[in-house]
Structure formats: C-alpha cells, structure tokens
C-alpha positions in Angstrom: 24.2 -0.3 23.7 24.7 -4.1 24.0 24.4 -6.7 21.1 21.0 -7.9 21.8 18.7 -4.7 22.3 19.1 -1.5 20.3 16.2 1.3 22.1 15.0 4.1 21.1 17.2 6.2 23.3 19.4 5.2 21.7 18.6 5.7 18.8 17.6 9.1 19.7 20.6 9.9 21.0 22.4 8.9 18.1 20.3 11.4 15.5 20.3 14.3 18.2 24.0 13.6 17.5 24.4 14.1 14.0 21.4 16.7 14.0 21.2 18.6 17.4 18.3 20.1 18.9 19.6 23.3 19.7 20.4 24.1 15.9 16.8 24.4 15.1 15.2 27.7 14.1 13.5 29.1 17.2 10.3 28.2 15.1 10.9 24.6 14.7 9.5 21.7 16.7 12.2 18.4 16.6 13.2 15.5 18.1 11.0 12.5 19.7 7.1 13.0 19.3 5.9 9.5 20.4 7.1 6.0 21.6 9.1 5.1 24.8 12.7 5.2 25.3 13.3 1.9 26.2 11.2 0.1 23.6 13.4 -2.1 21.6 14.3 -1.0 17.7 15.1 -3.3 15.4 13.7 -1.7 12.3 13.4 2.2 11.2 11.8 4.0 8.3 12.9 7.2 7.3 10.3 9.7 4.9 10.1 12.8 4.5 6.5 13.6 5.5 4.7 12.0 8.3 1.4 11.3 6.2 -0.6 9.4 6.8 0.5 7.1 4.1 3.6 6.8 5.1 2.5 5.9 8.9 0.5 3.5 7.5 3.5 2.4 5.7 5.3 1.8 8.4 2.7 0.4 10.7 1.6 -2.2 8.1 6.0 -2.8 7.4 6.7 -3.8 11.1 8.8 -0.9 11.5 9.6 0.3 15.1 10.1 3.8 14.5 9.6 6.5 11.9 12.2 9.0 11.3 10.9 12.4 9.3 12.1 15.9 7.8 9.2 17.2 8.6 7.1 17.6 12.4 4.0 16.3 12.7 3.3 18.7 15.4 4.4 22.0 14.9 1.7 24.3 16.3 -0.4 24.2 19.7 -3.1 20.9 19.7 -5.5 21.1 21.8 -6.9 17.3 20.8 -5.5 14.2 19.3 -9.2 13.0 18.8 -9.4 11.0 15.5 -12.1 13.3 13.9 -8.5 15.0 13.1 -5.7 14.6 11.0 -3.1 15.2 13.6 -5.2 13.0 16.1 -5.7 10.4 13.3 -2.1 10.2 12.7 -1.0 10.5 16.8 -3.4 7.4 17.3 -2.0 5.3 14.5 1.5 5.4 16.1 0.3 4.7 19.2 -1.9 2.1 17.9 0.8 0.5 15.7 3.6 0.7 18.3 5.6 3.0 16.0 7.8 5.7 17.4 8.5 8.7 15.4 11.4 11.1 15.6 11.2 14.6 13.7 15.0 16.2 12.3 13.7 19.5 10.7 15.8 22.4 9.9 18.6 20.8 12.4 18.8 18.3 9.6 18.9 21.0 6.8 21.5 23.0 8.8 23.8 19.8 9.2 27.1 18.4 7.9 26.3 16.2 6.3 22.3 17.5 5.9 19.4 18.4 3.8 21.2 20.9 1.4 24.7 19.2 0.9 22.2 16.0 -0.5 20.9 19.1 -3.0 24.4 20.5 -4.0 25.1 16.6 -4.2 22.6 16.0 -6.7 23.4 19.1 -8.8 27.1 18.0 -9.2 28.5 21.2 -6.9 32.1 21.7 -6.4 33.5 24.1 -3.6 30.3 23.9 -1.7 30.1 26.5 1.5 27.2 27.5 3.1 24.5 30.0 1.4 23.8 32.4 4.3 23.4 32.3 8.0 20.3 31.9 9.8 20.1 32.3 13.4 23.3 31.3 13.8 23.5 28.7 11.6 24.4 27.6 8.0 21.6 27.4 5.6 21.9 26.8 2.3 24.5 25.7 -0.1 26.6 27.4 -3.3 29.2 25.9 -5.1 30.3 26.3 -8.7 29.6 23.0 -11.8 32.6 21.6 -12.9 32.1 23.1 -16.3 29.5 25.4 -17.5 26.9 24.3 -19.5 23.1 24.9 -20.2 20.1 25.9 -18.1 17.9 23.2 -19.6 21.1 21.1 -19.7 21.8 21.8 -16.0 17.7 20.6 -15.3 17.6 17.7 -17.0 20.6 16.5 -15.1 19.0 17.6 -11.8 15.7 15.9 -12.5 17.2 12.7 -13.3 18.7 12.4 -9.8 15.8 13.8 -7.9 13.2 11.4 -7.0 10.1 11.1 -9.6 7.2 13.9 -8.5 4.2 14.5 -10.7 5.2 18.3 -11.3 8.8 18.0 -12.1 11.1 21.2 -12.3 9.5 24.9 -13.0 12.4 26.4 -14.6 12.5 30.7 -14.8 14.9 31.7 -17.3 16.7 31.0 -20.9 16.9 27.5 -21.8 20.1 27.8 -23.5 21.6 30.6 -21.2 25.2 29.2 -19.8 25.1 28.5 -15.7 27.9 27.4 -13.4 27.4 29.0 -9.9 24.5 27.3 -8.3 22.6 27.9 -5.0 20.8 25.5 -4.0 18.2 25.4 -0.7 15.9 22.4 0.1 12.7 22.9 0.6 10.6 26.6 0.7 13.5 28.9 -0.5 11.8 32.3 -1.5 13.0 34.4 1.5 16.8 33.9 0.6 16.8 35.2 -3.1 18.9 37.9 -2.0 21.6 35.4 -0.4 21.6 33.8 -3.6 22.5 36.8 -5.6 25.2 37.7 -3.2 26.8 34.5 -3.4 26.8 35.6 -7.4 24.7 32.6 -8.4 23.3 31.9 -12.2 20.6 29.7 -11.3 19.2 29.2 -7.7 17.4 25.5 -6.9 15.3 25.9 -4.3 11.1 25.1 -3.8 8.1 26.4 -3.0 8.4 29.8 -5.1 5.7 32.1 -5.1 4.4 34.2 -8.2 4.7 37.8 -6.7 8.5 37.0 -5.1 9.5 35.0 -8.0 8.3 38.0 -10.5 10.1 40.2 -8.0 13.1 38.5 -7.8 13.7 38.8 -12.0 12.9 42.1 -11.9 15.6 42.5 -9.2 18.2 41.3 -11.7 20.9 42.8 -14.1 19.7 42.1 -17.5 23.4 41.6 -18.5 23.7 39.2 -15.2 20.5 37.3 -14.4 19.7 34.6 -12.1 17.4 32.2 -13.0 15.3 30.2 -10.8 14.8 26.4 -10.5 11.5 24.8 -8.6 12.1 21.4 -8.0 9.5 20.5 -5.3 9.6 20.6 -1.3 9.5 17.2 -1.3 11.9 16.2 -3.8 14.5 18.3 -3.0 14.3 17.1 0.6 14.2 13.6 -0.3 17.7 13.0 -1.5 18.8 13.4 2.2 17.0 10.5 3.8 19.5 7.8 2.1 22.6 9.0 3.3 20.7 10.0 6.8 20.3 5.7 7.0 23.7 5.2 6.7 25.3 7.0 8.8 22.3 5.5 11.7 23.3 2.0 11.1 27.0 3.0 10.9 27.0 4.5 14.0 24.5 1.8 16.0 26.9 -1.2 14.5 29.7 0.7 16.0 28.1 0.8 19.5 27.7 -2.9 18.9 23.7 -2.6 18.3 22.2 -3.5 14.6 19.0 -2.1 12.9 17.5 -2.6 9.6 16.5 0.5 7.7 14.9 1.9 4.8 13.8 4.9 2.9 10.2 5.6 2.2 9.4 5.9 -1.5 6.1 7.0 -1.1 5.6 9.7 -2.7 4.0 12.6 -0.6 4.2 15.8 -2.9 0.6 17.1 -2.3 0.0 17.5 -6.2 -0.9 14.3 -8.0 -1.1 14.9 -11.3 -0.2 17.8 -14.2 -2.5 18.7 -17.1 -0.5 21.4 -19.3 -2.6 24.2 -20.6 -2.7 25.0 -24.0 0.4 26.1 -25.4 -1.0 28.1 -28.8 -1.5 32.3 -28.5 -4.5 32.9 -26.3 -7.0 34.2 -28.0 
C-alpha cells in the first residue's frame, strides 16, 4: 500500500488474513463476490446480511465496499436477471460501484471471530473452543466469573446484544444457578452434544428447532440439566462486526493506507415484530 490509494486487494488481502479462505467449511462460499481489485477504497461497511437493505445502505452512504457474515451467493445461479433477488442485489453492486467481500464460518472459526464476540458479550472466562469441525475450532465455552441466575444470566446477555424484535427464547428454570456457558453464533442445533460434553449449564446459540430442542432436554440429567438460550442468528452474529472494523483500519494504517469504516445497524432479523399469545390456561 502507499498513502494515497488503499484497493480492494488490498483490502482483501488483509481480511483473507485475519479470516482465511481455506478455514471455511467445505460447504461455505467466501471471499470477494463483486468489484475490481484495483478500484480505490476509501470507505467500507461491514453487516451482517447482504440484504437488500443494507446494499442499499451502502450504495445510497458512498461506501466502496461491503463487508458481510453472510454469502450472498452460496448455491449454483444460473441468472443475475433482476426479476430475482440475487440478481436484484448482484445489479445493485454493480450499479452502485460497491464491492462486497463475504467472511462466513472462516470468520466464526477465527481468533479473534464470530464466537469469541459471543463469549465476550456473555462475560466468559477461560474461553477454549467448543468442538472441532473439519479441522477447525467452532464454538466457544468458558465458565462466568460467579454463578448466578438463568434469567439473571439473560437479561445481562440481551442488554449487550444488539436490539432484535424477538429477543432471547430461554428453555429452562428462571432461577436455576448457571456458570459454564457454551456459546455458538448463529444456527447451533447440531452441536448440543458438544455442549454437554464441555459440561455446560446453559448453551447460547440460535436458530433452535422444536423437535431438537425437545430432544435435547429430554437428553438431560434431571439432577444436571442444560438449558438453552435463543438469542437470534443475527444478533448473536452482530457483535463481531465492530471489533472485525478495528482491526481493518489497524492493520491498513499500519501499511500506511487509511479507510473509513462502519458497522451497519440495520436491522436484518427476518421477523419484524412479536405479538405474545395469551398467557391464561387454554381452554
């Protein structure tokens, strides 16, 4: 880099960097969907989700490139024709001169990533990592430095996630003591089992289903249970995005390059609103 022109390889480079490639899951589809490497970039927006409100965001901010969690294209398209949702956000990009770079499960596999922002947020102590996943750390469990309520334990979670119409679906004894805490951002149903190994009380994760989550309780000691803690895809994958800023303009100044940057608050849990059924005996 020189001190007049920061590009996107750059830039690129950098995050492949601090979130490589090859520590994907075999599944996963990362790294630069659109823009050219040599276009200058002076000003990057990081989100979780590239929705279409947050392109628009960033196309309507002056931003240069878009930096997401999640892929915009993670399956075969055959079209990028706007009569789509793919193709309407492809031709927005390319339409607004906006690059966007995609660090997935590289980013939640990190150190620094995804699930040490979690354990962050919960107040975790002697983190280490959950389980391994195709070679790689997924996950997060540490311990609370003091025991103390499940509800107790939520309320302190939801006041550092960011606000999401649904909030926290809590499984489990309100008043029931925790201290050993798994945590993993995002869909989590497919590692209860980790979770219990690791001897957790109360696993954060997202995403839970009713059959696995039943399942999963059922599973449980009576005398030792685990509760569970749903706290949204995208809020528990939002706490990373601030620190993942950071560390880009750390490491750009340090090349001798500057960039602005900022997180998207826009809010892109798919649920917009909760109406709570009524709580009296059915009838």
């Amino acid at each position: 880099m020189n001190n007049s022109t920061t590009t996107l390889a750059d830039v690129t480079r950098i995050l492949d960097g601090f979130y490589p490639p090859s520590t994907a899951q075999s599944w996963d589809a990362v790294g630069l969907v659109t823009g050219d490497p040599e276009q200058p970039i002076e000003r990057v927006l990081f989100a979780v989700d590239p929705a279409m409100s947050v392109i628009d965001e960033a196309v309507t901010g002056g931003y240069d490139l878009l930096v997401t969690h999640h892929p915009l294209l993670m399956r075969g398209v055959k079209s990028v024709a706007t009569t789509s949702g793919k193709g309407r956000a492809v031709t927005a990009l390319v339409v607004g001169d906006v690059a966007l770079y995609a660090a997935h499960t590289n980013a939640d596999v990190a150190t620094p990533g995804v699930n040490d922002a979690l354990a962050a947020a919960c107040g975790l102590q002697d983190v280490e990592p959950l389980v391994e996943s195709e070679g790689q750390p997924l996950g997060r469990v540490g311990e609370l430095p003091q025991s103390m309520t499940l509800r107790a334990f939520c309320e302190r979670l939801a006041a550092a996630l960011p606000p999401a119409p649904v909030g926290l679906r809590v499984s489990g004894e309100a008043e029931a003591s925790v201290q050993r805490v798994a945590v993993l951002g995002g869909a989590g149903d497919g590692e209860f089992g980790a979770a219990r190994r690791a001897g957790a009380d109360v696993y954060v994760t997202a995403d839970l289903r009713h059959h696995p989550a039943i399942e999963a309780r059922e599973e449980d000691d009576p005398a030792a249970p685990m509760f569970l803690v749903d706290a949204g895809h995208w809020a528990t994958e939002w706490l990373w995005l601030q620190h993942a800023c950071e560390r880009l303009v750390k490491a750009v100044r340090e090349s001798g390059g500057d960039i602005e940057v900022h997180v998207s608050t826009t809010c892109t849990d798919p649920w917009n609103f909760l109406v709570p059924t009524n709580e009296g005996e059915m009838q």
